[in-house]
PAFIBA-161714 format. One record per residue (C-alpha): residue in three letters; x, y, z. Coordinates in steps of 0.25 Angstrom, whole numbers, plus 5000, padded with zeros to 4 digits. Example, Ala and Ser with C-alpha at 12.3 -4.5 7.8 and 13.67 -1.06 7.14 Angstrom:
ALA504949825031SER505549965029
end
This chain:
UNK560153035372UNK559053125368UNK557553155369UNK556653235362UNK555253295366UNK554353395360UNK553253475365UNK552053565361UNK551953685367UNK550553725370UNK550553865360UNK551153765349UNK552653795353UNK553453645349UNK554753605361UNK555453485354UNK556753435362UNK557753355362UNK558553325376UNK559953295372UNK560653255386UNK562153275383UNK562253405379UNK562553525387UNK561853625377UNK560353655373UNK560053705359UNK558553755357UNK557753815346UNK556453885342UNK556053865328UNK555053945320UNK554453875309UNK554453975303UNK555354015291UNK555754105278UNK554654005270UNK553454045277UNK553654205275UNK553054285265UNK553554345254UNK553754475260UNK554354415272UNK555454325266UNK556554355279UNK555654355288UNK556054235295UNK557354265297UNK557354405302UNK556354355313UNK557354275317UNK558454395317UNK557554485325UNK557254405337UNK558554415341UNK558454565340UNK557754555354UNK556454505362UNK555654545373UNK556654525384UNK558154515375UNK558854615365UNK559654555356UNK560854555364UNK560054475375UNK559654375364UNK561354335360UNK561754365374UNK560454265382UNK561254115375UNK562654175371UNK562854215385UNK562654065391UNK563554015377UNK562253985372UNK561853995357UNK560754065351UNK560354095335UNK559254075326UNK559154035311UNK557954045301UNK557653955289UNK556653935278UNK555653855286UNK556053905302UNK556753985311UNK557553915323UNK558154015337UNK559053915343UNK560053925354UNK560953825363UNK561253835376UNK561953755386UNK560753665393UNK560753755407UNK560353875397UNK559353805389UNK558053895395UNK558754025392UNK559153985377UNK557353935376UNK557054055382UNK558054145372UNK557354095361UNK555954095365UNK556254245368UNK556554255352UNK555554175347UNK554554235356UNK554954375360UNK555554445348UNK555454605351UNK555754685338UNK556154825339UNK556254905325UNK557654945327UNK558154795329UNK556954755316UNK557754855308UNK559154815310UNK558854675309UNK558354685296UNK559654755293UNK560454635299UNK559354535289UNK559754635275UNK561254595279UNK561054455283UNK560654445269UNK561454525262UNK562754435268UNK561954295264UNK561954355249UNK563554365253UNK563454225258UNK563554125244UNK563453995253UNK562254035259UNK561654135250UNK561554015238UNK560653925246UNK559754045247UNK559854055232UNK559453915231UNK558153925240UNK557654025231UNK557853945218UNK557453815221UNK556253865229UNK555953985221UNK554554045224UNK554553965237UNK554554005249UNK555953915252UNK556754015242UNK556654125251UNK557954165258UNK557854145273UNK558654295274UNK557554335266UNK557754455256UNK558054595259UNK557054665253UNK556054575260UNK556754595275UNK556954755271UNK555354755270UNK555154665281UNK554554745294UNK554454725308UNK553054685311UNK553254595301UNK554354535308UNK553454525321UNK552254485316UNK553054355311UNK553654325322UNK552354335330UNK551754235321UNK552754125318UNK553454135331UNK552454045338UNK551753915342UNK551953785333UNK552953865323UNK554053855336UNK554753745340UNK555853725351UNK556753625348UNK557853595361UNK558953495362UNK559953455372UNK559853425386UNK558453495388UNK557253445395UNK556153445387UNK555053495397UNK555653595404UNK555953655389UNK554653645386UNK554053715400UNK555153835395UNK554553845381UNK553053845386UNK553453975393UNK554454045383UNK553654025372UNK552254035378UNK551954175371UNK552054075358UNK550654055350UNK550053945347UNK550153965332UNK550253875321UNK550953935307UNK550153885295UNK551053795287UNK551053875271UNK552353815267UNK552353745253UNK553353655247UNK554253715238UNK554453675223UNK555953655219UNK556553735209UNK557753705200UNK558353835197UNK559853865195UNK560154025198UNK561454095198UNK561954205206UNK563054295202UNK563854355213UNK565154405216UNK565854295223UNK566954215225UNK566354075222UNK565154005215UNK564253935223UNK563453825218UNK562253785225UNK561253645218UNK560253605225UNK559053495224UNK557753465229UNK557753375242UNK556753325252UNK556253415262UNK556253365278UNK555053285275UNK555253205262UNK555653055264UNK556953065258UNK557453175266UNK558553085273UNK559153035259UNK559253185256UNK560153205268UNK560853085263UNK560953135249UNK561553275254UNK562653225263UNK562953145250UNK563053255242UNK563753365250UNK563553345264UNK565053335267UNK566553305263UNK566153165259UNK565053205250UNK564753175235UNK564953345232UNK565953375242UNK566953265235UNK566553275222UNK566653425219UNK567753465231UNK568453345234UNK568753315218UNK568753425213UNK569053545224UNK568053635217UNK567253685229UNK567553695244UNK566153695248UNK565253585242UNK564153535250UNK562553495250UNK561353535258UNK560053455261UNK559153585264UNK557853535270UNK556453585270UNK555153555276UNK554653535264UNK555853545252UNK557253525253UNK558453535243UNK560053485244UNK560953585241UNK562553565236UNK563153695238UNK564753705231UNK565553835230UNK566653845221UNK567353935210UNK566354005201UNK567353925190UNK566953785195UNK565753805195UNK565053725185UNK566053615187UNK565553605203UNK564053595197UNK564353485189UNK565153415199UNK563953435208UNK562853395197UNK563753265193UNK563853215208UNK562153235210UNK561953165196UNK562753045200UNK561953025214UNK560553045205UNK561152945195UNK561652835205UNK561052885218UNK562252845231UNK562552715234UNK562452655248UNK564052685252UNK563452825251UNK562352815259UNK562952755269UNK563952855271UNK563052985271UNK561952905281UNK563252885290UNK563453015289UNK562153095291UNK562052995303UNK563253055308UNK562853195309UNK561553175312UNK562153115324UNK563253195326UNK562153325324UNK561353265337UNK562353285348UNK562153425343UNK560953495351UNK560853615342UNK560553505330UNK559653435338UNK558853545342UNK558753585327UNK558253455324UNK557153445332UNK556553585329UNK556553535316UNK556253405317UNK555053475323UNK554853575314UNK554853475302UNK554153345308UNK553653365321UNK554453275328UNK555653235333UNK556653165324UNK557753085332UNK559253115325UNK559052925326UNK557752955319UNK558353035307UNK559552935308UNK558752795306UNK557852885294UNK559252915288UNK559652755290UNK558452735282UNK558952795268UNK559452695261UNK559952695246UNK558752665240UNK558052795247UNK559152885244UNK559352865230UNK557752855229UNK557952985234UNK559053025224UNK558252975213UNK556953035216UNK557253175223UNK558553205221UNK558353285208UNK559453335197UNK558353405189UNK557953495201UNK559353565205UNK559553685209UNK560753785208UNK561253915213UNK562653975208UNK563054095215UNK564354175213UNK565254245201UNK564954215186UNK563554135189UNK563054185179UNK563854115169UNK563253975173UNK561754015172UNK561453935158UNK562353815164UNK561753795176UNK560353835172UNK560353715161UNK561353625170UNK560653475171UNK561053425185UNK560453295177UNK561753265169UNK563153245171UNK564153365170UNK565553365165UNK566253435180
end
């Protein structure tokens, strides 16, 4: 059994939680709404090297302090930065729950940067970037960002570029923090066995030095962009990276695209798994993302194989997403997927770090709290007359786009410049 409450802090600071009674562990996290969309130009990066540097040490820790304050107790504690949002988050067992609040309030609100940690940090940022170039299965998602959203604020790298963080200086570091890292741009979103008020007496004093400031909204919807880009490196495989346009957290057919991505590539059982690994052993990893926005989103299938097999993988690929445009799924399909999107969604809310990630977002996104029975009778909603409504209106052929990274690319540029995902390939 579970409960959920929510409070407003009076300097805009939002405490959602959700009291999970059979677990012996907490997970809390601070988010910033604040991500590598909303920085300028000149400060593409930004984001995530704030989130590097308040580790680096605050008013009362150094940054041993900081890894030894939850490790010590067999606590967890990291952070991660995304296009629209940075989270902190830690877990510690329920007895420890105020010292892991009061950890990350310290980051959130006590960063203290010397010159000295500013300067090697950005050292530690250059090489973070330097591996993901080396990192093909990440790298090629980044790739695809700045294609499809070219001259958007989506395409930017959340690593950012390094020219743009050798540039980067200190104040500006600080004067971003002291701006974004208050009032309504914070949430604290806890789960497990907490009680809700004595949370919320903790967070009035450890984020009390928090203003009450709103951060003007300036995003703008992105306009999708068909392109198809190679990248010649020297590696051992080619990876192949299609994606299409898909609904964003609040479109009305956001459930049918979950649907539609287990379909696709969400696991062993699914349409690309079987048809280019199963039958025909050409790629150990095939699979397929439904990567979600606050206002976009697109589904990703990834497949990595021998630079030889290339061409044949694509149109396996394009053959199986021309056959579910033609004749959309039947209900045996959508049965088995609903089963099973059921299933880990359930399966995924015994977990309290899962739990506590939904309701920061749920937040974030909606403003309210979105029971895992909730999103369970919305997904026993879809029927087959929504999904292949869905797959006939927004699921478009003519919108693809492709990313081919690795040796001898380059010979595939005309092909896959003038490839029509529209008509049937001989594999």
């Amino acid at each position: 059994m579970s409960s959920f409450k929510k409070s407003i802090l009076p300097n805009g600071v939002r405490v959602v939680t959700e009291n999970m009674t059979h677990s012996k562990s907490v997970s809390i996290g601070v988010w910033v709404l604040t991500g590598t969309r909303d920085e300028d130009n000149t400060d593409v990066g930004l984001s995530h090297f704030v989130e590097h540097l308040v580790f680096k040490g605050t008013k009362t820790r150094n940054a041993y302090q900081i890894a030894n304050s939850l490790e010590s107790l067999g606590g967890d504690l990291n952070a991660y930065t995304t296009r629209e949002y940075t989270c902190y988050h830690c877990t510690v067992l329920n007895e420890d729950w105020k010292i892991g609040l009061e950890v990350l309030s310290d980051l959130v609100c006590n960063m203290q940067l010397t010159k000295k940690d500013f300067e090697l940090e950005k050292k530690v940022i250059l090489q973070e970037i330097a591996m993901s170039d080396d990192t093909p299965e990440e790298i090629v998602y980044d790739y695809l960002f700045e294609t499809a959203y070219a001259n958007h604020p989506l395409g930017r790298q959340i690593l950012g570029k390094s020219e743009t963080i050798q540039k980067m200086t200190q104040k500006r570091v600080v004067d971003f923090y002291k701006k974004y890292y208050q009032g309504s741009n914070l949430i604290v979103s806890a789960s497990g066995p907490v009680d809700h008020d004595a949370l919320v007496i903790e967070a009035q004093k450890l984020f009390r030095t928090r203003k009450n400031y709103k951060v003007k909204n300036a995003r703008r919807a992105p306009i999708w962009k068909a392109g198809r880009k190679i990248y010649e490196k020297d590696m051992e495989q080619a990876h192949i990276l299609l994606a299409v346009p898909a609904p964003s957290f609040k479109d009305k057919f956001r459930f049918e695209a979950f649907i539609l991505n287990s379909l696709l590539g969400g696991g062993m059982t699914s349409r690309l798994y079987q048809a280019v690994r199963e039958k025909q052993g050409i790629a150990y990893s095939v699979f397929s993302t439904l990567n979600t926005q606050t206002d976009s989103g697109n589904i990703a299938i990834y497949a990595g194989t021998d630079v030889k097999n290339t061409k044949r993988v694509i149109n396996i690929i394009a053959d199986e997403l021309l056959k579910l445009k033609k004749n959309g799924i039947k209900e045996s399909d959508l049965k088995i997927f609903k089963t099973q999107v059921r299933g880990q969604l359930l399966m995924g809310s015994d977990d309290v770090d899962n739990r506590m990630s939904s309701l920061g977002v749920n937040e974030m996104i909606f403003h309210e709290y979105r029971s895992v029975d909730k999103v369970i009778e919305e997904i026993n909603k879809i029927d087959l007359k929504s999904v292949n409504q869905f797959i006939k209106h927004q699921f478009d052929l003519d919108k693809v786009s492709v990313i081919l990274m690795g040796p001898e690319m380059n010979t595939y540029q005309d092909w896959i410049s003038n490839y029509d995902f529209s008509k049937k390939r001989k594999a």
